[in-house]
C-alpha positions, 0 to 999 in steps of 0.5 A: 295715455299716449304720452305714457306710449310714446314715452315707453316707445321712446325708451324701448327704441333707446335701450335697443340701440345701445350694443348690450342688447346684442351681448345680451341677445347672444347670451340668451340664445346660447344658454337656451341651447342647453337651459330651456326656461329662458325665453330666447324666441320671444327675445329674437322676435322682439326685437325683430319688431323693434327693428322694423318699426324703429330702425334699431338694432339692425335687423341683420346683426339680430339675425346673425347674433341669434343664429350664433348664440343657438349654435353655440348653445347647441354644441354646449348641449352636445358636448355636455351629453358626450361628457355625463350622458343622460343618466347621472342626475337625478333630474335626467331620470324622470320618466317624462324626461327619459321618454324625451331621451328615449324618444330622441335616440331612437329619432336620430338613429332613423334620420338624425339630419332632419331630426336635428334640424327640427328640434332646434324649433322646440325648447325642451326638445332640443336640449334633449336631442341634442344632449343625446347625439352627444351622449350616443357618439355621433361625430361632433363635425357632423352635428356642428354641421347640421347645428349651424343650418339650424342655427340659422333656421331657426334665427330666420324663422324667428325673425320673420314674426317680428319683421311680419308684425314691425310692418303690421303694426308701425310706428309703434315699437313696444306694440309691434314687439308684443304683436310678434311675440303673441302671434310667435307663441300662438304658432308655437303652441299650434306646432307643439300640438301638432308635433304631440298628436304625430308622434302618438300617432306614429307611436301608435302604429309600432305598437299595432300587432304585424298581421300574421302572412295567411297560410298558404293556401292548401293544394285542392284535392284533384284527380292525379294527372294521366302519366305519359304512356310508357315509350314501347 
């Protein structure tokens, strides 16, 4: 059994040190900018943990191919949002898939800096957000901006769950590399319920009736007051 590990280990830390991996990271991160089912967190961390734990690739050249392949996604899901908008197909118009939209344009027309920068952290969301800052004619010097400080968020952020479990767990590359990408997807899952519960909440409370103002209080009856004796 360990000859089988250290023989997975050995190639792991081989495939990692050729520079496809980077082509391919960057490839990953740019088209989960705009197609959510590939798994680009689960690439960035581990191999975050394989450069900890071997040494390769270079752990900063990950973190700027990371960032750069989530700009670039970003602004293709913004510039596809500008070109068909959010109705066209036939997939756009589900309604779990319009509420997403919905639920961005009203979010962006409220604080779209912060908005921006936060859904950068959720797959689907992003691409929802995203798509409809372009679809809703926000200015694309603005939005590359703020996709560029997320871009970079969300690599850093990304990277440090590999760099937490390449320390955790050394010398071992394909075990730091599964530990990353668990305790990723655990904190994921716990973001993502706590994202649902605080939107419903905040959902909840726009659609709580506003408390009609009491009527003004009715002048209780009085004796009038004395007039002022007339001037002689």
């Amino acid at each position: 059994m360990t000859d089988l590990l250290d023989t997975i280990n050995a190639v792991v830390i081989d495939a990692a040190g050729q520079p496809w991996v980077l082509a391919v990271l960057f490839a990953c991160c740019l088209i989960d900018g705009f197609f959510p089912p590939i798994p680009s967190e689960s690439l960035v961390v581990g191999l975050a943990a394989v450069a900890v734990s071997s040494g390769v690739p270079n752990l900063w050249l990950v973190l700027a191919v990371a960032a750069a392949g989530a700009v670039v996604g970003d602004n293709i899901a913004f510039l596809i949002g500008r070109a068909v908008g959010t109705q066209r197909f036939r997939w756009m118009r589900r309604p779990r898939v319009q509420a997403a939209f919905d639920r961005a344009g009203a979010e962006l027309e409220r604080r779209s800096a912060s908005y921006l920068i936060t859904a950068r952290y959720i797959p689907v969301g992003r691409v929802a957000v995203n798509m409809t800052a372009g679809a809703t004619g926000m200015r694309h010097p603005r939005f590359l901006v703020l996709s560029v400080l997320a871009g970079i968020s969300w690599a850093a952020y990304s990277v440090s769950f590999g760099v937490l479990a390449g320390h955790w767990v050394e010398d071992n590359p394909v075990l730091a590399m599964l530990v990353a990408i668990g305790l990723a997807l655990a904190v994921g899952v716990v973001v993502d319920h706590l994202i649902v519960r605080w939107n419903r909440a905040r959902a909840r409370r726009r659609a709580a009736p506003v408390p009609e103002q009491a009527p003004a209080m009715a002048l209780a009856e009085t004796d009038p007051q004395p007039e002022p004796d007339a001037v002689p």
